[in-house]
Structure formats: C-alpha cells, structure tokens
N, C-alpha and C positions, 0 to 999 in steps of 0.2 A: 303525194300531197294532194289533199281534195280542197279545191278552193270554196267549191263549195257550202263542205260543211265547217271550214276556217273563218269565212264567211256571219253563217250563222253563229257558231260560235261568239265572234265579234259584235254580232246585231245586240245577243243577249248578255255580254259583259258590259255593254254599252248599256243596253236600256237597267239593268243592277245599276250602274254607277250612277244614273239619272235618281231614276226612283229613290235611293240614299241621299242623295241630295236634297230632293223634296220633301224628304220624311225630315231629314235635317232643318230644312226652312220653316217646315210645318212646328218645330218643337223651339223656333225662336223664340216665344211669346214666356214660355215655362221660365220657371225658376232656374237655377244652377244651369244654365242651358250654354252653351260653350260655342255655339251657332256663329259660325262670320260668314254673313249674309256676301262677301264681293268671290270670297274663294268658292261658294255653293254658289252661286251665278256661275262664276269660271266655270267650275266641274260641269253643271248642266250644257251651256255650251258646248261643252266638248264635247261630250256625252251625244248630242245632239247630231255633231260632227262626226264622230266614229264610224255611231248608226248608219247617216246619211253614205258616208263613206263604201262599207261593209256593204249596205243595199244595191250600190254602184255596183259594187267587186260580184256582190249576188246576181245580178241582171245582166252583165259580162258573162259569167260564167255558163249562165245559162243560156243567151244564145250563142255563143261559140261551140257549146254541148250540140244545141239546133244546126248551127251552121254544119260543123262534123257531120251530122246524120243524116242532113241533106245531099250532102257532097255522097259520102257512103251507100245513098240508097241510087 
C-alpha cells in the first residue's frame, strides 16, 4: 500500500466533490434548479476537510520516506 499515492488520490476525490458543489451553488439562481444551499455548504466543508486531511497524510509520508533515507544513507 502506497500512502502516498492514497493520498493524492484523496486530495483529488476531495477537491471533485468541492468543485460539484460549487457548480451546484453556482446553478442555484436557474430555473428547475434542485440546489439545497445547507447540504452544498456541508459537502464543501468536508470536501475542504478531506483535502486538508489527505495533505497531512501527504507530508507524513513524505517525511518519514526522508527520515528512512537519512537513517539508510
């Protein structure tokens, strides 16, 4: 298992589920438009959270990768 690229994966299912939201928010204004502006808040939220999360798990991984190759060298 690559945390790494779990990781990045994570960053980018996160910033999708952001971005869908704000396309959602953006088409509040339209006709026929089905937009519930508190659940598109929540989702950006999180969405926000994930990222933040992922980017954590991103910067761990990579110095612990630094730390390994310091100790090895």
């Amino acid at each position: 298992m690559n945390p790494i690229a779990t990781a990045q994966y994570g960053m980018f299912a996160a910033a999708s589920r952001f971005d869908s939201a704000v396309q959602r928010v953006a088409r509040m204004g339209e006709t026929n438009s089905d937009t519930d502006l508190t659940q598109d808040v929540v989702d950006m939220t999180e969405a926000k959270q994930a990222f933040g999360a992922n980017a954590c798990v991103l910067r761990t991984a990579d110095k612990m990768a630094g730390d390994l190759l310091d100790m090895l060298s």
